[in-house]
N, C-alpha and C positions, 0 to 999 in steps of 0.2 A: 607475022608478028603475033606475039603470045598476049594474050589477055590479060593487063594487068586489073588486080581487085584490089578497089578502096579499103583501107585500114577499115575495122570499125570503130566507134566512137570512146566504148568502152576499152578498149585495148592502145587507144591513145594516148587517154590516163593512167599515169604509170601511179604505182599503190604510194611513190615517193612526193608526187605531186599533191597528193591525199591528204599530207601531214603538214600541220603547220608548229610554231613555237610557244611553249608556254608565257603566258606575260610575266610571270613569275619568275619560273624557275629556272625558264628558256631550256626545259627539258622540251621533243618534238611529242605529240598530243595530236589525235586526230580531228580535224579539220571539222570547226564548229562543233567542236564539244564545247559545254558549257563549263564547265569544268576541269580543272589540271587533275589524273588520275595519282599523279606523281608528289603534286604538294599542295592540292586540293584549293588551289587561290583560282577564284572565278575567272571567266572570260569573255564575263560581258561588262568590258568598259572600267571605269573607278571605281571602288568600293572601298565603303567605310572601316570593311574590316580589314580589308587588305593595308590599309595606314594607319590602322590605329598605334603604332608607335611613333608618328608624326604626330598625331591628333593626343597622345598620352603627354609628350613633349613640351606640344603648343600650351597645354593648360596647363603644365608645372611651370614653361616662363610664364605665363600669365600670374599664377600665385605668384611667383617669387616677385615680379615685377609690382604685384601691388601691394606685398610685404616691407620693398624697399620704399614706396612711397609714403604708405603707413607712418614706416619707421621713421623717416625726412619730415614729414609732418609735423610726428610727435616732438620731434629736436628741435625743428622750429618753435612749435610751443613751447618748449621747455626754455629756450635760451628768451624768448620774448616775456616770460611770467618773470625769468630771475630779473630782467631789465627793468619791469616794470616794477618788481620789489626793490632794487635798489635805487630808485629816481626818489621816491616817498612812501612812508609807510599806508598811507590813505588810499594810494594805489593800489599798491600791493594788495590789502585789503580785500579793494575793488575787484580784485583778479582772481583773488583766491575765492570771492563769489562766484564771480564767474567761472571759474574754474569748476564752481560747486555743481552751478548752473548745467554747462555744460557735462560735467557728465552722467547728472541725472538725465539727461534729454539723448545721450548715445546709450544709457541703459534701454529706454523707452525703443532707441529706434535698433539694438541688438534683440529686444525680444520678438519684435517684429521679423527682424532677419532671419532667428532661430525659425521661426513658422513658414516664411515662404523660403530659405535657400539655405538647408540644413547643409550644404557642401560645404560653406565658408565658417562654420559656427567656430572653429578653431582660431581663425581669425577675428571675428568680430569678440572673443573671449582673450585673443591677447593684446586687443587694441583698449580694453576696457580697461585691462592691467595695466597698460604702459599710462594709460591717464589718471590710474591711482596712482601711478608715479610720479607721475609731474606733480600730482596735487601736492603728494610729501613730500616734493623736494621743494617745490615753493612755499610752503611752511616752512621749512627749517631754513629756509632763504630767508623768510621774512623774521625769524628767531634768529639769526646772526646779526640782520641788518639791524634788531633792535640792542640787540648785545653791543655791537658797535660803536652806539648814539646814547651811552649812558644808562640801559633800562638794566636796574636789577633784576629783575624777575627772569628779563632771556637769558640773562648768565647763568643766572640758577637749572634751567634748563639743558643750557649747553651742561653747566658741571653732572647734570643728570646723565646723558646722555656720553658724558664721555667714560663715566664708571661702567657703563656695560658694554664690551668687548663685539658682543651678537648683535648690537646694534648696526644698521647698514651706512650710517654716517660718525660711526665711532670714530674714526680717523680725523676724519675732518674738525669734530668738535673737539676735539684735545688740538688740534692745529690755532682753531680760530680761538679757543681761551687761550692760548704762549700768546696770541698777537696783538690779543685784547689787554694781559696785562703788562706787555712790553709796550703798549700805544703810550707817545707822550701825553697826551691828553687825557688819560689815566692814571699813569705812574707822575707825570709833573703837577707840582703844585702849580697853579696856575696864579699869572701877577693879577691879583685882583684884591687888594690892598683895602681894607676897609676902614673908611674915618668914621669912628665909634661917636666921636664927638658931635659932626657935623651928619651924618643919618641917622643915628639912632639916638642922640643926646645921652651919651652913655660913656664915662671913663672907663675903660678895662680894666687896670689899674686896683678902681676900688668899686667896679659889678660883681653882685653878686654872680651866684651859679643859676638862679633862675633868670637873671636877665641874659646871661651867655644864653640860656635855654631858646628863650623869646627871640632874642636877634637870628640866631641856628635857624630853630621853627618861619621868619620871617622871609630871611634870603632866601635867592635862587640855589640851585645844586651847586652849579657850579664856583660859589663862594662860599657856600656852606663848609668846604676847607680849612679854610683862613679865620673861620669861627675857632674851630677846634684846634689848630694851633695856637692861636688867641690866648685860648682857653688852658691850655696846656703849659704853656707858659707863666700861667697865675699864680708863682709861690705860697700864695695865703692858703688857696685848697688843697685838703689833703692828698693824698693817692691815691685813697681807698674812694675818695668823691669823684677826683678824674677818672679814673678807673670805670666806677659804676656809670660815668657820662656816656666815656666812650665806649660801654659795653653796651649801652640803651643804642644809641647808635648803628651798631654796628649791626643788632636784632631788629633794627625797625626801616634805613633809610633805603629808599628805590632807586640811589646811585651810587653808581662802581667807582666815583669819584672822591665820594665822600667816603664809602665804606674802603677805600683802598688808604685814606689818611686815616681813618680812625685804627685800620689795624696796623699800620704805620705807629702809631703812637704808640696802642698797646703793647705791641712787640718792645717797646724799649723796656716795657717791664717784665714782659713773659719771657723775650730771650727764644722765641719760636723760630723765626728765622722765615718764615714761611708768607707766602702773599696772598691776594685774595681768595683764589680757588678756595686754598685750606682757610677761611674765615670763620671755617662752625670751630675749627680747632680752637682758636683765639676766646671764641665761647664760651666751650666745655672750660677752658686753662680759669676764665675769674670767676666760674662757679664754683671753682675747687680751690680756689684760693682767695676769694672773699674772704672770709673769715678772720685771713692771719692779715690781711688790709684794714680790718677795723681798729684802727688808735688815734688815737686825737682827734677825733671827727668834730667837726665847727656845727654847730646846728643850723646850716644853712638851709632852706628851702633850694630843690634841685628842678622843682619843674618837670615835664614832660615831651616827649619831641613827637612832634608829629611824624607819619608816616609821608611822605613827598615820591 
């Protein structure tokens, strides 16, 4: 029997057994290298580089995730400031302090941001923005809600605001003055019947224009109408007297109620056609035509009206 010899060890491992898989590329790489020669990704275990399009991923849902809470946020605040402007003006107010409040106190805590986590500053500069919005929009919230309830002066705002086109609630405020002067509570005279006799001891009949003055000047807005019909009806006073009433009127009172009758009246003699919005029109018309109204004038005393 012939001698057999043991393999030797090195001749057992074949050069195939030598090679193992890239974790990468799953190109074959020899056997504990540290490295793929092939696409250069390590091969020792996890690396951060090796996922950085995981880890680039993770942190764009992460902004976006808290872009949309951001945004959710802001909405909720926005629809709780309109609620609260429209429950009462005193509110509202209240909110739009707070509102003031609050984002002086997110400027304070973005500066701080910008110093320690300059990554977010795009964000903390457009959450700063979106609260300068809510602030505007809850003003011109609370400029409707006062247009709404009678107040001169927010209509004059709104008519502001809806002459310029560039404006970012131009639409809306040429919406909300059509609603304003189609409200019945503005366009209707309202039944509020006044006994001249028994409140104010005063015949209509035969008051002068300073006593219409003083009764006007006395009432509430919303009677202060039925004065100036009253008054209107008075055949003793000229034209050129009503005239100048309802034009003091119409320059002085801080309701849409009363200024929406008084340019009602003068329309029967201007022939304008025109409603509150155009009331400066109603204006300029008896400045330019005073003059050819002075005839027969009674020397009445006409008194003055207060601003209300």
């Amino acid at each position: 029997m012939s001698e057999q010899t043991e393999p030797k060890k090195e001749d057992q491992e074949s050069p195939l057994k030598q090679m193992s898989l890239c974790k990468e590329c799953r190109q074959e790489i020899m056997t504990g290298a540290k490295r793929c020669h092939h696409c250069g990704a390590s091969q020792r275990g996890w690396s951060w580089l090796n996922h950085t399009p995981v880890l680039i991923s993770l942190v764009m849902m992460g902004v976006a995730i808290v872009q949309a809470l951001v945004g959710y946020n802001q909405l909720l605040e926005a629809q709780r400031q309109r609620i609260l402007a429209s429950n009462a003006l005193e509110k509202a107010e209240e909110a739009q302090s707070t509102a003031h409040s609050a984002s002086t106190e997110v400027e304070k805590l973005s500066q701080q941001a910008k110093k320690q986590v300059t990554e977010i500053k795009s964000l903390v500069d457009d959450a700063k923005q979106s609260l300068d919005s809510i602030k505007s929009l809850s003003e011109f919230s609370l400029i409707l809600l006062k247009a709404r309830n009678d107040d001169r002066s927010a209509f004059d705002v709104l008519r502001e605001i809806a002459k310029k086109q560039e404006h970012r609630f131009y639409s809306i405020a040429n919406q909300a003055l059509i609603q304003i002067v189609t409200d019945p509570q503005v366009t209707g005279l309202l039944d509020y019947q006044i006994d001249w006799q028994k409140e104010h001891n005063i015949d209509p009949a035969k008051a002068s224009m300073k006593d219409f003055t003083s009764v006007f000047n006395k009432e509430i807005s919303i009677r202060q109408p039925n004065v100036l019909v009253d008054m209107w009806k008075q055949e003793r006073f000229s034209k050129s007297e009503k005239l100048q009433t309802i034009y003091e009127v119409i320059t002085t009172t801080s309701s849409l109620r009363v200024l929406r009758q008084a340019c009602q009246l003068i329309d029967a003699e201007a022939h304008l056609n025109k409603n509150i919005i155009a009331y400066d029109l109603f204006i300029e018309w008896w400045r330019k035509n005073k003059a050819s109204y002075q005839e027969k004038l009674k020397p009445q005393p006409t008194g003055s009206f207060d601003k209300k």
